[in-house]
N, C-alpha and C positions, 0 to 999 in steps of 0.2 A: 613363710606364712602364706606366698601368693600360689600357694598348690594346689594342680587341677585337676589331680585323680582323686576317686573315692571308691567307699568301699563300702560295702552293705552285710551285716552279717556278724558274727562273732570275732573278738580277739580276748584274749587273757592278758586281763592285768600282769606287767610286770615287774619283775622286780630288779633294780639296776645297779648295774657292778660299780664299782669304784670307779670312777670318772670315763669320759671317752679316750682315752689315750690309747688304748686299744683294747675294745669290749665283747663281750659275747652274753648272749642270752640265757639267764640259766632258769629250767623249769622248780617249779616249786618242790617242796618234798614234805612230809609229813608234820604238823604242826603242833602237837602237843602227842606224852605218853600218857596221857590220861582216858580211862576208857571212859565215856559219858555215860549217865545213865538211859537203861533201855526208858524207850516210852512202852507209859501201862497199856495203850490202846494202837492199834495202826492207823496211822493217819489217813484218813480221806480225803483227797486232793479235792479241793472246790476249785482250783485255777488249774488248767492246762498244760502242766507244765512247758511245754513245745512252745505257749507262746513267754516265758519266759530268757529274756536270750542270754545266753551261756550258761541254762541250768544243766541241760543232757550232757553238756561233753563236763560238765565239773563234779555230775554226779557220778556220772564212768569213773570217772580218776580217783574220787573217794573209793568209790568199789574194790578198784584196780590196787589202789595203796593200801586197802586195809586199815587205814587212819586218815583220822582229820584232816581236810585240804581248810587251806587261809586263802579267807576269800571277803571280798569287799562287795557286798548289798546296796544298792543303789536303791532307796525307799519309792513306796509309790503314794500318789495321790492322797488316796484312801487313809495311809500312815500317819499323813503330815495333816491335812484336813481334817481328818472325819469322813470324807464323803462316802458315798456307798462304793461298795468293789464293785469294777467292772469285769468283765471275761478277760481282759487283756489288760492287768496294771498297766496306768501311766505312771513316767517317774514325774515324780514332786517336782516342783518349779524351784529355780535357785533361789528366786528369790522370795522365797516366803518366810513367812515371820520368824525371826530365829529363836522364839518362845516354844512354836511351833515345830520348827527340826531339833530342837533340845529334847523337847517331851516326846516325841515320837523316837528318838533314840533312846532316852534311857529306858520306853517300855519294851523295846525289840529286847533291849541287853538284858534287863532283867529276867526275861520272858524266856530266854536261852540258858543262863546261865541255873534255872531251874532246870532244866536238862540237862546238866552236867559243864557245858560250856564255860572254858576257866578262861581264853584267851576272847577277850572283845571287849570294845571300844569305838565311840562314834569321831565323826570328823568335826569340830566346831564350824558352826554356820551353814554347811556345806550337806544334803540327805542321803550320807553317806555314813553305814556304820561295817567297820572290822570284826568278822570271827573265823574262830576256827572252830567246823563243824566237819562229822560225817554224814552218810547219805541219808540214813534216816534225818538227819536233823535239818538237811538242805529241803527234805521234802516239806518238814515239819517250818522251815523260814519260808516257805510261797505260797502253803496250806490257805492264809486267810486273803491275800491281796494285800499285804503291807509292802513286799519289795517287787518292783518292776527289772529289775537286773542282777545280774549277780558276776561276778569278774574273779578271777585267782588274781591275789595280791603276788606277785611276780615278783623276781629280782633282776636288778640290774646293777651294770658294774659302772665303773671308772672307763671315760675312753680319753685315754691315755693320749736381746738387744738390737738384734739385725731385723726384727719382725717390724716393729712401730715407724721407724723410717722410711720402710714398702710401702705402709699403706697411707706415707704422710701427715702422719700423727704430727711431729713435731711443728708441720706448720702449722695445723690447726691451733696447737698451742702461742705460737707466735700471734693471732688473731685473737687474744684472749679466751678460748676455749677450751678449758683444762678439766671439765667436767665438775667446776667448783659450786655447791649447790645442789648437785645431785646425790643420788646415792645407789650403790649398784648391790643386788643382794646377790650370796654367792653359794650355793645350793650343795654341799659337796663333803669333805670326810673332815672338814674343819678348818682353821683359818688362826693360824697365831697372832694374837691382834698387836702384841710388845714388839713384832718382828723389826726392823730398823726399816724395810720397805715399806711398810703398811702401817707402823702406828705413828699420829694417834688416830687415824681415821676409822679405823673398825669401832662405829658408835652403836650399835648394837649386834648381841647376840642370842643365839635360838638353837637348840638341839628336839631331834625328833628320832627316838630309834626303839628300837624292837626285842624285848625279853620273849623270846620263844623255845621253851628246852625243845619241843618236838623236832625244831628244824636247827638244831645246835646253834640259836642265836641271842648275844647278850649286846645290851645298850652299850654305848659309848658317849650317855648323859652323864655328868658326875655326880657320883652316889649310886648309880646303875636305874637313874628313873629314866621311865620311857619318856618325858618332856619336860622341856625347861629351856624359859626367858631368862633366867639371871645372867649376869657377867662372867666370862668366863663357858659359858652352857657351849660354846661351840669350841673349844680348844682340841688341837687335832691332838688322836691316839698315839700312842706311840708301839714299836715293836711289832706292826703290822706292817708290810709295804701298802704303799698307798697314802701313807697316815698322814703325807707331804702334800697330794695331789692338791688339796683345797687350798693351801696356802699361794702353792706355784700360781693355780687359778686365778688368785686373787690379786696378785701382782702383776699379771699381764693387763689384766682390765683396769687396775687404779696404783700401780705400786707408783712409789718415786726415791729416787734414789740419787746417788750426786755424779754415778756414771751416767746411767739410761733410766728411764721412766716406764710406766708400763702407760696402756694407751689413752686411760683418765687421770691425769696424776692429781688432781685435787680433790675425785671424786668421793665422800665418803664409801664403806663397806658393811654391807649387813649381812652376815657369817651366819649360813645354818647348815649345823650338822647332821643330816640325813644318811647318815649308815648303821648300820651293823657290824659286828664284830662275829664272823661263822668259822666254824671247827667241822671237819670230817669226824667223822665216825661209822664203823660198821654199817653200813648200806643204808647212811645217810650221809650223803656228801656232796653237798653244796659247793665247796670249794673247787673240787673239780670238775663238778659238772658245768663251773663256770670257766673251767680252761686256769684255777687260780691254784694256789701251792696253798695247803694249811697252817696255820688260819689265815685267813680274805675279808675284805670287806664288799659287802652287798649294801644294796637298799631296797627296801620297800619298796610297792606303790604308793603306797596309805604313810609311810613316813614322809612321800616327797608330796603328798596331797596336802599334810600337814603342814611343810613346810612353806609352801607355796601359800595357803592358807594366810598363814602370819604373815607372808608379805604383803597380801592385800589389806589387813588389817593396820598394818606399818604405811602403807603406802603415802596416804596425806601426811600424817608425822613428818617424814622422811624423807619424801620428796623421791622415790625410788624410782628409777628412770627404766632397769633392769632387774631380771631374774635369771641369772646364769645356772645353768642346768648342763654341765659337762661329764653327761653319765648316759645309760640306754641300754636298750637291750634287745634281744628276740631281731627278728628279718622282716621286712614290710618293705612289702612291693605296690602300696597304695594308701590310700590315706583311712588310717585310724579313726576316727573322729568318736568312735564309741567306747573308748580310751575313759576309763573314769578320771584322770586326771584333766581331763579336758576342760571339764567343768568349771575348775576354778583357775585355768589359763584363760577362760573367755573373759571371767570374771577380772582378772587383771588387764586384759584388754583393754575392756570398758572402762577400763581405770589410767590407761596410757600406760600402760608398764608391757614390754615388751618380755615375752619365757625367750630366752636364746636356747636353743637346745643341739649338742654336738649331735652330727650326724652319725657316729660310730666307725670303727675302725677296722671293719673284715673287708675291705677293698672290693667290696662290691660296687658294680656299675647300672645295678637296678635297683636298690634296694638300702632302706636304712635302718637305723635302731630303732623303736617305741623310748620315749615320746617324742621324737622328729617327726614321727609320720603326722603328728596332728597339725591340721591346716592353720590354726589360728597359734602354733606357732612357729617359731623363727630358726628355723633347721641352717648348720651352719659346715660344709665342708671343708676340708686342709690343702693347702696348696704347699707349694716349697719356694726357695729366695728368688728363682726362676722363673715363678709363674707359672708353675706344670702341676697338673693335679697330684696332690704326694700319692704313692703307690698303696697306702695304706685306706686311704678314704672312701668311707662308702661316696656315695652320687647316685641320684636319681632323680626324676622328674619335682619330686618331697623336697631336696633342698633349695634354698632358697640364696643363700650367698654362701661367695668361700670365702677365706679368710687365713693368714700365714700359722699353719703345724708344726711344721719341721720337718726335716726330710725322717723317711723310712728308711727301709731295708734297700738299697741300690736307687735311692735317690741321691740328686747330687744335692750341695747345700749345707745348711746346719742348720742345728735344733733350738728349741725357743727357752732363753736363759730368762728365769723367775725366780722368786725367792720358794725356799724350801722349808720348811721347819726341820731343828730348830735354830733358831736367824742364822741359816746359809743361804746359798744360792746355786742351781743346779738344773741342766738343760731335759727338757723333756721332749718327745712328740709326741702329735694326737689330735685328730678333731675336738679333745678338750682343751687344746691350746687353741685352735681357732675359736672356736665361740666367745671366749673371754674378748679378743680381738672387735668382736661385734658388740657386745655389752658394753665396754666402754667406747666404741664410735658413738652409741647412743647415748651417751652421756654428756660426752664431748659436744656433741650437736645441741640436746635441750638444754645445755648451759648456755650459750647465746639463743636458742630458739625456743623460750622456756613454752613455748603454747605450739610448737608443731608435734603432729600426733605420730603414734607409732607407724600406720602407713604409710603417712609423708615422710619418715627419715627410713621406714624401709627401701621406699620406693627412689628417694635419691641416690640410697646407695648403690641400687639396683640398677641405678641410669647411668651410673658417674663410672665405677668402679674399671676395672680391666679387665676385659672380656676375654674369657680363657674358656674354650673349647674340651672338651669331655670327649677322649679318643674308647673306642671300642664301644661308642656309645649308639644304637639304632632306635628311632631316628637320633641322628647327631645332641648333642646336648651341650646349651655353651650357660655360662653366670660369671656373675662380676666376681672379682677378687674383688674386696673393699679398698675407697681412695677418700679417707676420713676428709680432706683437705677439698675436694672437689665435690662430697655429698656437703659439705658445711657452706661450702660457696652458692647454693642451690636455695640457702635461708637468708645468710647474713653478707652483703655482699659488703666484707668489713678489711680493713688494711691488714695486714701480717707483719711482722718485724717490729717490737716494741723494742721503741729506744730509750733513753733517759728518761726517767723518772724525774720530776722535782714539787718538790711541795715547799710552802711557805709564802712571807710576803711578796707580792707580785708588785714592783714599782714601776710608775709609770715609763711609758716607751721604752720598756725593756723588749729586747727582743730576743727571739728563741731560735736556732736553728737546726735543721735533720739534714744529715748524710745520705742521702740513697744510696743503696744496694752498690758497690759496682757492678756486679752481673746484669745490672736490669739496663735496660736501652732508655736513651734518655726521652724518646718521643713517647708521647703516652702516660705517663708515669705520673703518680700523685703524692701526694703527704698527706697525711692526717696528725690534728693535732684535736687531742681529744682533754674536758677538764672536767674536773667538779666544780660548781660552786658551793662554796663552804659559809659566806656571809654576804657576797656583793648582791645587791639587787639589778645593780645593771652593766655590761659590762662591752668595751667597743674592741675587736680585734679587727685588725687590715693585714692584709699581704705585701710584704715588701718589696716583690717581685713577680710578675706573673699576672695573669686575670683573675683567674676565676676564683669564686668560695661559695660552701656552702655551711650552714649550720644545719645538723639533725637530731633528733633525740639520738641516744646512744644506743636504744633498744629498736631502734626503728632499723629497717633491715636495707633503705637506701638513704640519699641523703637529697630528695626530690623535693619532701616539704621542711620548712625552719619552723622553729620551737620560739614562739614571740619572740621573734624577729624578723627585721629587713632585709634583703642582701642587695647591693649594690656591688658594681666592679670592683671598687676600694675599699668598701668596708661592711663589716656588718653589724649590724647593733642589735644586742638583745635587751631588753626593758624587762624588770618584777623579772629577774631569773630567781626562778626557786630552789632549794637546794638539791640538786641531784645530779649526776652525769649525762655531759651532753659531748657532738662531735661538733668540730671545724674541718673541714677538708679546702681542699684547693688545688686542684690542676695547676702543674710546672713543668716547662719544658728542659728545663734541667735539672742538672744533680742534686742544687743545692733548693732549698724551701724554707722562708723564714717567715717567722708570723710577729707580728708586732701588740703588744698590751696598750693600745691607746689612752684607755683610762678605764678609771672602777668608778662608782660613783657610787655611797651610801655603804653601809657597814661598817664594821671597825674588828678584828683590822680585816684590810681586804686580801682575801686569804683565795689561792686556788691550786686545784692540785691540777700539774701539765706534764703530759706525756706524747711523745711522737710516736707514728708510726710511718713507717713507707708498705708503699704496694705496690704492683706492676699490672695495670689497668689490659 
């Protein structure tokens, strides 16, 4: 996100292959076999075209194709408004009334499809509508001052146990941080929600995909609709490769399992499936010109606009912490930013939901896929068990953190083991195994830090992480590996090691005791005894040995101020505790920490839930 090249000028929407695991760009190709109707008259341009940006080079291509180019209209002012055209449409503001960008899109769509135009459709909320037009008709879309931009809806692909323990995922867990509360959405060719890793937490699903005969491309919604919220709407394809990618995805970032975990294991999953299903044919061939074997799966731009779309719309619901985007396309050696999917990454911004996006995977050391290039979001490169950049990953000034891949071709290492549909498990590599990695760090974090924002847990990971150097890079180029354990320490400065559980009647002067660690040293070293109160109003805990104690709220990120309460050397008393979760701590200069139940006073029965923890201060 915190990238500091830009770019002025045109780029072409893309369209993105089956996840980053290793991706290529593929140019658009013709979008419908239907010949539009001529217009009865020639159109007089009342706008300039030149200052529309990306009309000249998408009108060449309609030319140059002889058929309709798929292209995404970014509305202007005038559209969404009323107001009068100006010489130079502005585009519409996002956020205008969405009576207003509804009515302004069905009159574009209608308005075209009187022309002949069979393929279009608007973006919800967002003054963004889809068609597929030729040259006359693109001249005939900017003739009045309704669109200020125009983009090729592009494709892009997929970029393609040992990883969570690198980046100290598992103690974050031990700190109660398991990303429970959250929810990560996962943007990709689908997601099997019954899989034994993932369910039951896949609590919603969404599919977004693309009926195009022009460009040999069918949905892979069930029933073959281009959308759909129902259950079941994101179930990965089958008989395609790739058709696993989403699943694997989604188990690095939230799976859990009774060997290894993926890096949020509590976190819920919100499944959308954003592909296509493309076929070659006679001098239309998508599949190869994506580097893929017939048939492939691609995406949209305008399917992940959609997609992304719903997440904002889910986001309060849901509590969505992430939007994992392990896909991209095309070369970019600067930052995007006129990216029509930008739009509504900003928009999820503003909302604390961080786009994670794989960097891509042609090993380039300047240069990344679309949509990493865009600044506002969160570009993620592959490293291996080593800490060495994996051989396959782009890098450039555009990303923002690395995160564990898998090794490549003569890396040393291994590859990152996720679940697979259908319910296996099976190792992949790719800057789309890293990003998942980063998705769920951010989950892990706003589940104890439910109010730090996406640049505050960008920016710790950015501080903490392990600093790995970028060779053949001019000037030098160095970013963190992520270290989930040391960006969480940064919010909640909370014990790790959860010991026994116990719940029930609490009798008096009972007393409780924790084991430390033996690996930890004994100077320095604390206990935490953390409880609920369930019924008592007031309740006296002391230390049986040692000085010090503190009581904190449990959400409070140190333990400097007590929750009505006193603290003395010997004891401390809470008076009117209300029912919720709070901390004891206590500095000990040894192994052992015991806490004493002095008395309860009021309730019936006096009921508390107690649990230790140890930490190495």
């Amino acid at each position: 996100m915190a990238k500091t090249t830009f770019f002025q000028g045109f780029f072409l929407a893309t369209c993105t292959v089956v996840g980053l695991g290793f991706t290529q760009v593929l140019p658009i190709l013709s979008q419908t076999n239907r010949i539009p109707k001529p217009l009865n008259t020639p159109v007089q341009l009342r706008i300039d075209p030149k200052r529309i940006l990306g009309f000249s080079d998408l009108r060449l291509r309609a030319l140059q194709l002889k058929k309709p180019v798929r292209v995404i209209a970014r509305l202007s002012q005038t559209a969404v408004t009323g107001s009068t055209p100006s010489e130079t449409p502005l585009p519409a503001a996002l956020d205008a009334p969405l009576p207003q960008i509804n009515s302004a899109q069905s009159r574009i769509i209608n308005r075209f499809r009187t022309l002949g135009v069979t393929q279009s459709n608007g973006i919800e909320g967002i003054p963004l509508v889809v068609l597929e037009v030729n040259a006359d008709q693109l001249d005939q879309m900017i003739a009045n001052g309704e669109v200020a931009e125009v983009f090729e809806d592009r494709l892009s692909d997929t970029t393609l146990d040992t990883s969570t323990p690198l980046i100290r995922a598992p103690q974050s867990w031990n700190r109660g941080a398991r990303g429970q509360g959250q929810t990560i959405a996962i943007l990709d060719t689908g997601v099997q929600r019954n899989h034994p890793f993932l369910s039951p937490r896949v609590v919603e699903e969404a599919c977004y995909s693309t009926n195009s005969p022009g460009n040999n491309a069918t949905s892979l919604c069930p029933g073959g609709v281009e959308s759909s919220t129902a259950p079941g709407s994101a179930a990965p394809c089958v008989g395609t490769p790739s058709c696993d990618h989403g699943t694997h995805v989604a188990g690095i970032a939230a799976g859990r399992g009774n060997n290894f975990n993926g890096v949020a294991p509590d976190a819920s999953i919100l499944a959308i499936q954003v592909f296509s299903r493309f076929t070659d044919s006679p001098g239309n061939t998508p599949c190869t010109n994506a580097g893929r074997s017939s048939p492939c799966l691609l995406t949209y731009d305008s399917d992940q606009i959609r997609g992304l779309t719903r997440v904002r719309d889910r986001t309060a619901a849901r509590s969505i912490v992430a939007a994992n985007m392990s896909l991209g396309g095309g070369r970019n050696n600067a930052a995007c930013n006129n990216d029509p999917r930008k739009a509504v990454i900003d928009q999820l911004l503003s909302r604390q939901v961080a786009t994670v996006i794989a960097a891509g995977n042609n090993g380039w050391r300047d240069s990344v896929g679309a949509p990493g290039c865009i600044t506002s979001a969160i570009t993620v490169g592959a490293t291996t068990d080593s800490d060495t950049v994996a051989s396959y990953s782009n890098v450039s000034n555009l990303v923002d953190l690395f995160a564990p891949g898998g090794r490549g071709n003569g890396d040393g290492g291994t590859r990152i083991n996720s679940s697979i549909s259908p319910n296996g498990f099976g190792e992949k590599s790719g800057t789309s195994m890293a990003a998942p990695h980063v998705a769920g760090a951010f989950a892990v974090i706003r589940s104890l830090a439910p109010g730090a924002t996406v640049s505050q847990i960008l920016t710790a990971l950015q501080t903490t992480g392990v600093s790995i150097a970028v060779p053949g890079t001019n000037p030098a180029l160095t970013r963190r590996r992520i270290n989930v354990e040391a960006a969480l320490a940064t919010f909640v400065n909370r014990p790790a090691n959860p010991g026994t559980f116990r719940t029930g009647l609490i009798t008096l002067n009972q007393t409780f005791t924790v084991d430390f660690d033996g690996g930890m040293t004994a100077a320095g070293n604390a206990s935490d005894l953390w409880f609920q109160a369930v019924t008592a109003n007031e309740l006296y805990l002391s230390p049986v040995n040692g000085a010090g104690m503190w009581v904190g709220d449990r959400s409070n990120r140190g333990y400097e101020r007590c929750v009505n309460g006193a603290y003395s050397p010997s004891r401390v008393s809470l008076t009117n505790v209300p029912v919720g979760s709070y901390i004891c701590m206590r500095t000990n200069q040894g192994r052992i920490s015991q806490f004493r139940v002095n008395s309860i006073s009021a309730g019936s029965p006096k009921q508390l839930q107690i649990g230790f923890t140890t930490w190495n201060q």
